[in-house]
Backbone as CSV, one residue per row, in Angstrom:
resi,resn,N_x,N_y,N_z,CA_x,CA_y,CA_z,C_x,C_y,C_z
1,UNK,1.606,1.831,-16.568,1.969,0.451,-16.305,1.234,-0.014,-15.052
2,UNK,0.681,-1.196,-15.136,0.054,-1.455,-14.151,0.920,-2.835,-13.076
3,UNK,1.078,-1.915,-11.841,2.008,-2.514,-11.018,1.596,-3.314,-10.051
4,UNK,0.283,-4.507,-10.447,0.189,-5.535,-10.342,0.354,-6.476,-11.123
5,UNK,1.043,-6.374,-11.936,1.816,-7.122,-12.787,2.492,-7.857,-11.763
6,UNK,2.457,-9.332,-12.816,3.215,-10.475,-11.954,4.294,-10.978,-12.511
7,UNK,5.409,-10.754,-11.118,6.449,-10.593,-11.343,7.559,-11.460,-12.233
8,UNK,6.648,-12.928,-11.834,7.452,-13.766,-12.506,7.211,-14.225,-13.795
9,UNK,6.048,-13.867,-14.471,5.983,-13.406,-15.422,6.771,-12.331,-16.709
10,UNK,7.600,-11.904,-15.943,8.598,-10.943,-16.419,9.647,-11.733,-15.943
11,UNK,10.205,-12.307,-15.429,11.420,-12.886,-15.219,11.739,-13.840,-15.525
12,UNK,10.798,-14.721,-15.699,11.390,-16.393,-16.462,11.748,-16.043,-17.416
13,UNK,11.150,-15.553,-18.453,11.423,-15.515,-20.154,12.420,-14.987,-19.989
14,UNK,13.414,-15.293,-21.041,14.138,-14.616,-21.867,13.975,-13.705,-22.920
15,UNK,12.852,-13.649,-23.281,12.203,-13.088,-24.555,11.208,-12.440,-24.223
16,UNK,10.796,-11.275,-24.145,9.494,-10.761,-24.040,8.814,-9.801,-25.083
17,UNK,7.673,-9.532,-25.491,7.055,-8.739,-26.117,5.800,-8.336,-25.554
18,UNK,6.003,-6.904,-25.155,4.858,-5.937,-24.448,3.923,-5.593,-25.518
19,UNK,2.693,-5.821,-24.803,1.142,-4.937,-25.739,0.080,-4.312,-24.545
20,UNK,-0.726,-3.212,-25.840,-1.451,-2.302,-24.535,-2.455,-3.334,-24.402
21,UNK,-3.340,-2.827,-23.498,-4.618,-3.366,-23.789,-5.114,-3.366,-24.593
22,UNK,-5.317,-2.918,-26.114,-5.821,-2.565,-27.464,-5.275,-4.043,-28.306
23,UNK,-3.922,-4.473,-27.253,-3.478,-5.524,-28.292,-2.320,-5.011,-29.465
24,UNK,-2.000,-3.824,-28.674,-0.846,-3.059,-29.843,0.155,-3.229,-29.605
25,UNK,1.350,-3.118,-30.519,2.902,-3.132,-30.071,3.286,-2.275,-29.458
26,UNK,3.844,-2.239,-28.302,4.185,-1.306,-26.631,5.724,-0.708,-27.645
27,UNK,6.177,-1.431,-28.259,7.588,-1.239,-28.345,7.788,-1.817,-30.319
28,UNK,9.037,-1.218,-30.927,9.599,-1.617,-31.945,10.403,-3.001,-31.935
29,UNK,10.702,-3.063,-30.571,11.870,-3.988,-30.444,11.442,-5.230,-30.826
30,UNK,12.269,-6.681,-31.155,12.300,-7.793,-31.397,12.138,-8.443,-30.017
31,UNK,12.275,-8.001,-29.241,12.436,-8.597,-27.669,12.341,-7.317,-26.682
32,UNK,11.503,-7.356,-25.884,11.214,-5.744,-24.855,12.493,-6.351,-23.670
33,UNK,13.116,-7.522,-23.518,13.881,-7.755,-22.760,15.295,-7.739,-23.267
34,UNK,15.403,-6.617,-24.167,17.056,-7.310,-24.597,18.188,-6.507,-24.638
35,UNK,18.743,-7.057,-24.987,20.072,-6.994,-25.000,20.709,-5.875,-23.923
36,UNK,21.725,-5.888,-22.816,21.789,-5.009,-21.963,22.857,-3.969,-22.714
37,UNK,23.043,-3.756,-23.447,23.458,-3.250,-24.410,22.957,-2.195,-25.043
38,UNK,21.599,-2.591,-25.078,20.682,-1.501,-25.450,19.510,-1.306,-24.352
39,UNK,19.900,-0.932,-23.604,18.516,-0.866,-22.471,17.892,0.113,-23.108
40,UNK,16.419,-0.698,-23.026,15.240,-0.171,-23.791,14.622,0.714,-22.398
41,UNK,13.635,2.144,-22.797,12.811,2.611,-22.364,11.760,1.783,-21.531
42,UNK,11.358,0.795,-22.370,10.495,-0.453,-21.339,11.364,-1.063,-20.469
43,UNK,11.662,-1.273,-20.553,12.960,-2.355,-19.648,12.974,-1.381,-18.015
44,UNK,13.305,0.120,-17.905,13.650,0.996,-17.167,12.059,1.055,-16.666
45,UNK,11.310,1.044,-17.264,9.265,1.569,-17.151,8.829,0.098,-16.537
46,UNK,9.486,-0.870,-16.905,9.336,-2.338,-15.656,9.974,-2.182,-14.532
47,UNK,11.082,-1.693,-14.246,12.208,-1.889,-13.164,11.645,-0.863,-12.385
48,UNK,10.630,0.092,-12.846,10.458,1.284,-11.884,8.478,0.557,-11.431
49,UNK,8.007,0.519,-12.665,6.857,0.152,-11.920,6.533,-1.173,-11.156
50,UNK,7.393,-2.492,-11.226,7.404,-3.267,-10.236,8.522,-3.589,-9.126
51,UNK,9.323,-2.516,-9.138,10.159,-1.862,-8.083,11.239,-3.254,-7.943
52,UNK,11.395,-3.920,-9.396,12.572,-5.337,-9.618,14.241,-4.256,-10.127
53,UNK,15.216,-4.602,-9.882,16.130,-4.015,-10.190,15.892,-4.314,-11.633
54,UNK,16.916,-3.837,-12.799,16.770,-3.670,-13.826,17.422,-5.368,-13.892
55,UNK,18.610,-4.875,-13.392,19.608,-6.502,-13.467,18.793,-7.601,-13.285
56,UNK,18.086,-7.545,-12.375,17.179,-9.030,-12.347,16.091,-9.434,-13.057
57,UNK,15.297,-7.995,-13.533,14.750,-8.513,-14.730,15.435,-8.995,-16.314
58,UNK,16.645,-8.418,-16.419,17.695,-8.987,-17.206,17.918,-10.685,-17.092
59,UNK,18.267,-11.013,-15.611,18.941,-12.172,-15.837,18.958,-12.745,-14.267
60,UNK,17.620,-13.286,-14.309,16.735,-13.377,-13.215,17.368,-15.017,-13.075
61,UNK,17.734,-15.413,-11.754,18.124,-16.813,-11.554,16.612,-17.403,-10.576
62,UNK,16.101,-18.001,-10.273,14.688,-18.585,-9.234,15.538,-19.081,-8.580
63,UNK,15.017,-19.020,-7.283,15.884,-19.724,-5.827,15.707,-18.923,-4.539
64,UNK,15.887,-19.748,-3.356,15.786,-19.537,-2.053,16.466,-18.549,-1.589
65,UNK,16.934,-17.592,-2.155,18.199,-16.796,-1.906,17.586,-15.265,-2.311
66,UNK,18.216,-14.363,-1.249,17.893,-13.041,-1.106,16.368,-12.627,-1.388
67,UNK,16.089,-13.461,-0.556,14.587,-13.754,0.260,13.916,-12.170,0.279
68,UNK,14.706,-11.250,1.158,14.195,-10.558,1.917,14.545,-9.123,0.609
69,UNK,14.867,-9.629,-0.203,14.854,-8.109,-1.388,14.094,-8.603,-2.164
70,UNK,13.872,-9.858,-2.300,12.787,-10.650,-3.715,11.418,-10.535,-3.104
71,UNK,11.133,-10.459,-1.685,9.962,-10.236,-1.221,9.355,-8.784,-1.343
72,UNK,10.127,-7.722,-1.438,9.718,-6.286,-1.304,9.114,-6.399,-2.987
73,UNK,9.360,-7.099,-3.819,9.046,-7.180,-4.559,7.424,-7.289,-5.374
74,UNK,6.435,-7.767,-3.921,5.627,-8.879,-4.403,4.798,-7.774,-2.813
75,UNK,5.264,-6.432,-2.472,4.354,-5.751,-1.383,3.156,-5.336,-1.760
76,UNK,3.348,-4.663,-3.467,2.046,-4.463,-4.115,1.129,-5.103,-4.611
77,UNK,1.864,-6.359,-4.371,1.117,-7.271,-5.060,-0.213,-7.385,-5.207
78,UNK,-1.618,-7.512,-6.308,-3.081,-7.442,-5.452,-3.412,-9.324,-6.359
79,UNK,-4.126,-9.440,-5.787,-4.660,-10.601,-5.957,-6.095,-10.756,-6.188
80,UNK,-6.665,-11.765,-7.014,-8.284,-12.000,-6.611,-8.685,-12.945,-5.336
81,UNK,-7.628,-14.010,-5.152,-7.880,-14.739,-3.892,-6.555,-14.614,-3.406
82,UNK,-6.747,-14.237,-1.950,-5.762,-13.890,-0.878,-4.693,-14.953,-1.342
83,UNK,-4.944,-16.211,-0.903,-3.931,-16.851,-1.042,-3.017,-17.291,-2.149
84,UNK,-3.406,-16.352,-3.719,-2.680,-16.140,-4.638,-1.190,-15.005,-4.430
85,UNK,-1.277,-14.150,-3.332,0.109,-13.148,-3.041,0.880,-14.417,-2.705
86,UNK,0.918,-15.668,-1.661,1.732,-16.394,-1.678,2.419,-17.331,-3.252
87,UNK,1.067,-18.505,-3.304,1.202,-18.874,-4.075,2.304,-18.704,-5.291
88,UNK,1.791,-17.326,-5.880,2.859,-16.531,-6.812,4.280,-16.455,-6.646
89,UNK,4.574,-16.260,-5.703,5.851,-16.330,-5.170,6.875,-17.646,-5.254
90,UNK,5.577,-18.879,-5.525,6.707,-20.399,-5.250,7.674,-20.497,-6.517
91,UNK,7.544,-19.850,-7.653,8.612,-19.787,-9.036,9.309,-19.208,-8.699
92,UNK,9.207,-17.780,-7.838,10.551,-16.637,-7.711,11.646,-17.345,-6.699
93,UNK,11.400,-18.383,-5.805,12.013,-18.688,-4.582,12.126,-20.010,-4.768
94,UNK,12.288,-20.871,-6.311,11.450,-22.329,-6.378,11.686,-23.088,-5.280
95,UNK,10.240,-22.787,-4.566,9.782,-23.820,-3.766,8.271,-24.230,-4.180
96,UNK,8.129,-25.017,-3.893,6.841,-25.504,-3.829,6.048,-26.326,-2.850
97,UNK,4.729,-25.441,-3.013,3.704,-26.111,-1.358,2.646,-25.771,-2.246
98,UNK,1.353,-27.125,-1.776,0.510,-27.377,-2.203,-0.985,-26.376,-1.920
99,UNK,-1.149,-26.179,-3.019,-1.863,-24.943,-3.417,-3.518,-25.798,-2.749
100,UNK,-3.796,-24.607,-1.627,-5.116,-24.906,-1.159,-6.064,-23.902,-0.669
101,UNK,-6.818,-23.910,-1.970,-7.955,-22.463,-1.575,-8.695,-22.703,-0.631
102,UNK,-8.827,-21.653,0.099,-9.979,-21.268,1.400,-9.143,-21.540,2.751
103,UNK,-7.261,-21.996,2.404,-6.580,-21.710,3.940,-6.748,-20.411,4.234
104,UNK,-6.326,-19.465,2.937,-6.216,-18.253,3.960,-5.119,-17.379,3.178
105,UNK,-4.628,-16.270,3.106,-3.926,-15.854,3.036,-2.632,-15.947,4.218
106,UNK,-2.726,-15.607,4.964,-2.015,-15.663,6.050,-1.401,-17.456,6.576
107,UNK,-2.164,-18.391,6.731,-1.608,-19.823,6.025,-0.695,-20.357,4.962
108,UNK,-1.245,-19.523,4.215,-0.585,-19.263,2.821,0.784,-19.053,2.569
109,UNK,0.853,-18.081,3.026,1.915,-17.306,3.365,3.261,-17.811,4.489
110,UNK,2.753,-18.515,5.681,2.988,-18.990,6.443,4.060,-20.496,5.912
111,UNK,3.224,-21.193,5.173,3.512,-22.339,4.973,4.681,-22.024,3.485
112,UNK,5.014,-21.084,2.748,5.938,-20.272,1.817,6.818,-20.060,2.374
113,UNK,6.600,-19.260,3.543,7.673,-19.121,4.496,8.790,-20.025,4.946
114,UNK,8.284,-21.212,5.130,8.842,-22.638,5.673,9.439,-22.949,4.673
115,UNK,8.918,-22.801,3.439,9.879,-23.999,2.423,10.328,-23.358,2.284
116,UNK,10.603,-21.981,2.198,11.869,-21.204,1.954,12.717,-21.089,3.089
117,UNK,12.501,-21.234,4.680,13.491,-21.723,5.145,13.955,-22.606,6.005
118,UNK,13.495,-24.044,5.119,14.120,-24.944,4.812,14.894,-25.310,3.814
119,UNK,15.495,-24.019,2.985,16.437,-23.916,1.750,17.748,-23.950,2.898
120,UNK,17.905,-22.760,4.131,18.309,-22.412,4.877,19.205,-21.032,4.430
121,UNK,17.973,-20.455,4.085,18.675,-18.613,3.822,18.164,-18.149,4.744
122,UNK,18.869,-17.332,5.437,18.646,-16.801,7.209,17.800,-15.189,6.806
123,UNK,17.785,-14.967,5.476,17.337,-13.598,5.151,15.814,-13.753,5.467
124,UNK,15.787,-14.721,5.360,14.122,-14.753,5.989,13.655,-14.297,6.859
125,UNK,14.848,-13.937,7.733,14.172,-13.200,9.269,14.155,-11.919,8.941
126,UNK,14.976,-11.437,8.035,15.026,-9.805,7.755,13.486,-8.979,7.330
127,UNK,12.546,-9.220,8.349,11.517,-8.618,8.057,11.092,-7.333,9.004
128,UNK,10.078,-6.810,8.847,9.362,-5.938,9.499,7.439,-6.134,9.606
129,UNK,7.206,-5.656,10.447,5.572,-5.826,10.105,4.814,-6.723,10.975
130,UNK,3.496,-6.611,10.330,2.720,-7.837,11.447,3.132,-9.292,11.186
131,UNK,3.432,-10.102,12.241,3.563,-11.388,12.646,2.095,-11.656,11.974
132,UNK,1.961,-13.343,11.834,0.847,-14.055,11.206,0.658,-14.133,13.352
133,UNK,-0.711,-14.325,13.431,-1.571,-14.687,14.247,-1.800,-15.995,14.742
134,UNK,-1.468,-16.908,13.855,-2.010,-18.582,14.292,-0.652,-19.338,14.521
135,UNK,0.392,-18.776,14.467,1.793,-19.501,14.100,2.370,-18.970,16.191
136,UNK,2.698,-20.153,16.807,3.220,-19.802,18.192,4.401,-19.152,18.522
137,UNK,5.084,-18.134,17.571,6.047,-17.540,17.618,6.174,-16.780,16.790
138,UNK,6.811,-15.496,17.217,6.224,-14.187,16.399,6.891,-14.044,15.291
139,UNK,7.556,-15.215,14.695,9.173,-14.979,13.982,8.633,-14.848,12.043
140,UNK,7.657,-15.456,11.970,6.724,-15.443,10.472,6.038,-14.266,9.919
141,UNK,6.394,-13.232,8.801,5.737,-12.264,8.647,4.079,-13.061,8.423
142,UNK,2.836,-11.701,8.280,1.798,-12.240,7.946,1.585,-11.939,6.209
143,UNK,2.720,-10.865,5.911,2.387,-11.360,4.000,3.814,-10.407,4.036
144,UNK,3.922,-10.172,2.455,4.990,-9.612,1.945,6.021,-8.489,2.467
């Protein structure tokens, strides 16, 4: 499984159906997301390779809230342009800020930061790591 997979991609739907790269059926099932009833082998092989609890890939709500466990989420994240690790993130947390290539990653990121807390979830501070560089107070991680 490749654990740059994006996350919210797996969490909006309700419905999912996995294929390899060949374009083959990953699974028998009618839905690789269903029923918690029957937790599928895939279901457990998502929750471990993008390190999402099982429950939330189940029955994933989007919003400003528990910031700081939805972010550990998005550490592996790889990207082709830096400022896609933010970006990605504005469905999981729905916020939205205007998407502008060549700020930066770290801008990026910065300005994600803000609209999420201006939701006013205080989990935002629950970080560790390097501070962003251009921001006058050390209080903004510089990515995930």
């Amino acid at each position: 499984m490749d654990e740059r997979v994006l996350d919210q991609e797996l969490l909006a739907p309700r419905r999912i159906k996995l294929f390899n790269k060949n374009w083959m059926l990953m699974t028998r099932h009618d839905n690789d997301k269903s029923d918690r009833s029957q937790e599928t082998e895939m279901i457990q092989i998502l929750g471990e390779a993008t390190r999402i609890p099982i429950s939330d890939l189940w029955d994933f709500r989007p919003g400003p809230h528990e910031m700081d466990k939805r972010m550990t989420w998005a550490v592996t994240r790889k990207s082709t342009r830096v400022e896609d690790v933010a970006y990605s993130l504005m469905g999981i947390f729905d916020v939205s800020i205007q998407v502008a290539y060549g700020e930066g990653g770290d801008r990026a990121f910065d300005r994600l930061i803000e609209a999420i807390m201006q939701s006013g979830d205080h989990s935002v501070f629950n970080w560790y790591g390097e501070a962003v560089h251009h921001h006058p107070s050390n209080i903004i991680p510089r990515s995930p």
